[in-house]
DRENDREN-421282 format. One record per residue (C-alpha): residue number from 1; residue in three letters; x, y, z. Coordinates in pm, 1 decimal. Each point is the difference from the previous one (the first is absolute). Last residue first. Example, Ala and Ser with C-alpha at 12.3 -4.5 7.8 and 13.67 -1.06 7.14 Angstrom:
BEGIN
n/res/c1/c2/c3
2/SER/1367.0/-106.0/714.0 $
1/ALA/-137.0/-344.0/66.0 $
END
This chain:
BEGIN
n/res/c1/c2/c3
177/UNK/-603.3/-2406.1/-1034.2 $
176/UNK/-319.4/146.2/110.3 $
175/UNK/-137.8/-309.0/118.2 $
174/UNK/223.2/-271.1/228.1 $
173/UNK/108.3/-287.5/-190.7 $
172/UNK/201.8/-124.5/315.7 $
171/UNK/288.8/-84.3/-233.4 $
170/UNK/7.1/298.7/-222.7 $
169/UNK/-69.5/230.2/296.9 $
168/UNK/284.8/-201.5/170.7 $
167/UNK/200.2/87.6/-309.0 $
166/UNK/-76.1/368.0/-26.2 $
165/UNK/99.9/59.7/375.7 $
164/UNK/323.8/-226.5/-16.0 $
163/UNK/93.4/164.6/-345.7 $
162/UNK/-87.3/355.4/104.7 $
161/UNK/253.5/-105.6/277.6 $
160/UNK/312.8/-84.5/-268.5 $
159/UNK/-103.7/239.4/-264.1 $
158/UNK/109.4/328.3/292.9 $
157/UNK/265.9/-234.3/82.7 $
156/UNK/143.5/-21.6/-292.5 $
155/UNK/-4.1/386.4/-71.3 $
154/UNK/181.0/-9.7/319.2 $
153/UNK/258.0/-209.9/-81.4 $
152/UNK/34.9/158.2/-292.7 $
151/UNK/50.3/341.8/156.3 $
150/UNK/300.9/-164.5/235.1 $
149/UNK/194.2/-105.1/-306.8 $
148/UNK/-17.4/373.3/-141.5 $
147/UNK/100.6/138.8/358.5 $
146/UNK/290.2/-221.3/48.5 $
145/UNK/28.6/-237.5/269.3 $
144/UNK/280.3/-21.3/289.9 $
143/UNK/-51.1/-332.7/220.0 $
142/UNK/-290.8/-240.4/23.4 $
141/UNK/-52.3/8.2/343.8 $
140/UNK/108.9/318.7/217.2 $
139/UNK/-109.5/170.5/-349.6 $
138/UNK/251.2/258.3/-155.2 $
137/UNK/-141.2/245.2/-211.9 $
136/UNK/134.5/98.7/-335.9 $
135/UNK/-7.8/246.2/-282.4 $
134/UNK/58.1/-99.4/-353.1 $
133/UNK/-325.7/137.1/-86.1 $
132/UNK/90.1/321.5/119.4 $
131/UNK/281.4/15.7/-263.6 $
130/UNK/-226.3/-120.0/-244.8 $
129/UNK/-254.1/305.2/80.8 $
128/UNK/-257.8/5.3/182.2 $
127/UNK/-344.6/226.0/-13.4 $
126/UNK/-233.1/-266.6/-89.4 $
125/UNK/81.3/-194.3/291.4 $
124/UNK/-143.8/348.1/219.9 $
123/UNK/-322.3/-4.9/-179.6 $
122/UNK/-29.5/-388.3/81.5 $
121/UNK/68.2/38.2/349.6 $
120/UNK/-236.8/275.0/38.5 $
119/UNK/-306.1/-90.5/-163.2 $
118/UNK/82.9/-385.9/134.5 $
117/UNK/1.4/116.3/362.5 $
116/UNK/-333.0/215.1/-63.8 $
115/UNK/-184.2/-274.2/-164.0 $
114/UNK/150.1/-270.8/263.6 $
113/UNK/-111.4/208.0/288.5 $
112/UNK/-381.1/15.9/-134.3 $
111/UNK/-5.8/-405.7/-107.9 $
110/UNK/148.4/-27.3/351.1 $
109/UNK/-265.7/159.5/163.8 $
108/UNK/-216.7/-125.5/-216.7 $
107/UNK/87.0/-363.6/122.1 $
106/UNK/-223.5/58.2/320.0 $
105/UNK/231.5/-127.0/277.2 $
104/UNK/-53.4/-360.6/183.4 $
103/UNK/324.9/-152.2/-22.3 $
102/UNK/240.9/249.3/-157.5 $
101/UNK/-146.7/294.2/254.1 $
100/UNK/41.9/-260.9/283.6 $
99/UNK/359.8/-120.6/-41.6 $
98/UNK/31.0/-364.7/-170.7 $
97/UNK/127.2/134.6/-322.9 $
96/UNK/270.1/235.0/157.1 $
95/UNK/131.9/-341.4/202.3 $
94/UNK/42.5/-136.3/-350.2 $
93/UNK/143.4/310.0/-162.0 $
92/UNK/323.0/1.9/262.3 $
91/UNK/127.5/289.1/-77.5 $
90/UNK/343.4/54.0/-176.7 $
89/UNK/202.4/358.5/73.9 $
88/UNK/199.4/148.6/-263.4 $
87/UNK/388.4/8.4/-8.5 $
86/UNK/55.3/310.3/-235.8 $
85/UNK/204.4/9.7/-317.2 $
84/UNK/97.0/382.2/8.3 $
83/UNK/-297.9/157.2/72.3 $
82/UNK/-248.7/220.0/-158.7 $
81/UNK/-130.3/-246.0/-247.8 $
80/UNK/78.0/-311.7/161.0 $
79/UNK/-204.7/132.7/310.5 $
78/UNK/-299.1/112.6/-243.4 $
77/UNK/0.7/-303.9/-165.0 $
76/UNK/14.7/-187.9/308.3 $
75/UNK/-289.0/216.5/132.2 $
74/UNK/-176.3/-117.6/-299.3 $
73/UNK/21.6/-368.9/92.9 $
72/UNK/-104.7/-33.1/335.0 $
71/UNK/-329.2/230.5/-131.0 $
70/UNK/-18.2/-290.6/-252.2 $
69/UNK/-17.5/-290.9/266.0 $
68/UNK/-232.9/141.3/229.0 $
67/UNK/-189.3/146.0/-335.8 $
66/UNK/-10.1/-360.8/-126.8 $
65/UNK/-50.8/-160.2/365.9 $
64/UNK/-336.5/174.8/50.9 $
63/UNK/-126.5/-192.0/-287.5 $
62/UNK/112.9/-346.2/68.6 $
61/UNK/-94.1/43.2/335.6 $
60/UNK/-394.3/43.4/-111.5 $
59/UNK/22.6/-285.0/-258.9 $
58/UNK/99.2/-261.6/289.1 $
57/UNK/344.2/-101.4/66.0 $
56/UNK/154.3/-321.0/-80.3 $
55/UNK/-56.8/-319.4/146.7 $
54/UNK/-212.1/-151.9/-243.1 $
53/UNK/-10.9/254.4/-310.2 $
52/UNK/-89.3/324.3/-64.9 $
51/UNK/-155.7/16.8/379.7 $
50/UNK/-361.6/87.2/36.7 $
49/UNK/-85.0/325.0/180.6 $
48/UNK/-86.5/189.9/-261.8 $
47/UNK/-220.2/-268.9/-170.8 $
46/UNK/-186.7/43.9/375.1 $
45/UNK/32.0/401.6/-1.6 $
44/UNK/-211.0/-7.3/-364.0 $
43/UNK/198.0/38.4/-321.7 $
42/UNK/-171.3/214.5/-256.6 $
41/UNK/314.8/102.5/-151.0 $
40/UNK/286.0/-84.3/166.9 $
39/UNK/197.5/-85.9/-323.8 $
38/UNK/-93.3/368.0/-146.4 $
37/UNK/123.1/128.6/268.7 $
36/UNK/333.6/-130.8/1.9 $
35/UNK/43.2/67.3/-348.7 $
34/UNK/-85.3/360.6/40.2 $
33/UNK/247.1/26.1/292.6 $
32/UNK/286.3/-165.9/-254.0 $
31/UNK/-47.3/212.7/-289.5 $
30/UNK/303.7/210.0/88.0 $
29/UNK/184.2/-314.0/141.4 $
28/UNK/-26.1/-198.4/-322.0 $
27/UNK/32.2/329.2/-239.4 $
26/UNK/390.2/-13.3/238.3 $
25/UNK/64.8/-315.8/-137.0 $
24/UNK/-23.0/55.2/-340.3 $
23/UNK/177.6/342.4/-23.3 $
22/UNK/277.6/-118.0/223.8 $
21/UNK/25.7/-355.1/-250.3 $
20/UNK/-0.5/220.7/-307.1 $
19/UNK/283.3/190.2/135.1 $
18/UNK/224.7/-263.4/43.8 $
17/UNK/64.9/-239.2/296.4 $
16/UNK/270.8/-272.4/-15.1 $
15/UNK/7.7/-318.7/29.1 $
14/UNK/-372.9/-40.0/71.6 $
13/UNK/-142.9/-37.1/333.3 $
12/UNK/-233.8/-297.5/59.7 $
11/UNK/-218.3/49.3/317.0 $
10/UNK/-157.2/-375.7/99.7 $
9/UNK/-300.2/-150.1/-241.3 $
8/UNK/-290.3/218.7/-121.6 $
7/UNK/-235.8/-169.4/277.1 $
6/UNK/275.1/-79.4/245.8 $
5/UNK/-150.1/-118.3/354.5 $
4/UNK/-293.7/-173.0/-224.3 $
3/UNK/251.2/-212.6/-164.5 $
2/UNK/-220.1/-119.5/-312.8 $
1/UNK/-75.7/-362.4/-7.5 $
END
């Protein structure tokens, strides 16, 4: 049985990160809010509000988390970009996904933020240069990460939820898909 937790399997960095990887990963997160709205297409608020998998979160939280998570993540590219190695600040995105707006919110409010989020961030990661790459961020968790490593992660995680929404339409066989 497929791990429903891990769709597309757990974030695999490669050895090292070239140019073709950047250029890969960041078409992922500029074609990311289309994506997403594509896979909610038709949904009603019920299908919304059905988890991904049993004990997971529903549809709805699943889509407020991705700009939640991404906005997280472009202010550490700013930080790391304008600072010398930072310390950033986690969040606890669990608690996030059980505060109102993530429980009961339209999701075209987050559809809308994560068009203009991803406008930006993309336009600035197609500005940097190696050196910036090579920038670092130091998380109170995982310790000091490079820029380049930190964009795959994200471009995973951007296929990683599509995967949980597309799947459960799979599963559920609900129209549209």
């Amino acid at each position: 049985m497929d791990d429903l937790r891990y769709p597309i399997g757990r974030y695999q960095a490669p050895d090292s990160v070239t140019a073709s990887h950047r250029t890969e990963w960041i078409r992922i997160l500029e074609e990311l809010p289309q994506n997403m709205r594509h896979a909610l297409e038709d949904l009603t608020d019920s299908q919304l509000d059905t988890p991904y998998r049993p004990g997971g979160w529903t549809v709805r939280q699943v889509v407020h988390h991705v700009p939640d998570s991404h906005m997280n993540s472009y202010m550490r590219f700013r930080l790391a970009l304008t600072e010398s190695s930072p310390l950033i600040k986690d969040y606890e995105e669990g608690a996030w996904a059980e505060l109102r707006d993530a429980k009961t919110g339209p999701v075209e409010w987050s559809l809308q933020l994560l068009a203009g989020l991803h406008a930006r961030w993309t336009n600035l990661l197609q500005s940097l240069n190696d050196a910036q790459w090579a920038k670092t961020f130091k998380h109170p968790e995982v310790g000091e990460k490079r820029l380049d490593w930190t964009l795959g992660l994200y471009a995973w995680h951007s296929r990683h939820h599509l995967a949980h929404i597309n799947n459960l339409r799979e599963r559920e066989g609900w129209r549209g898909f």
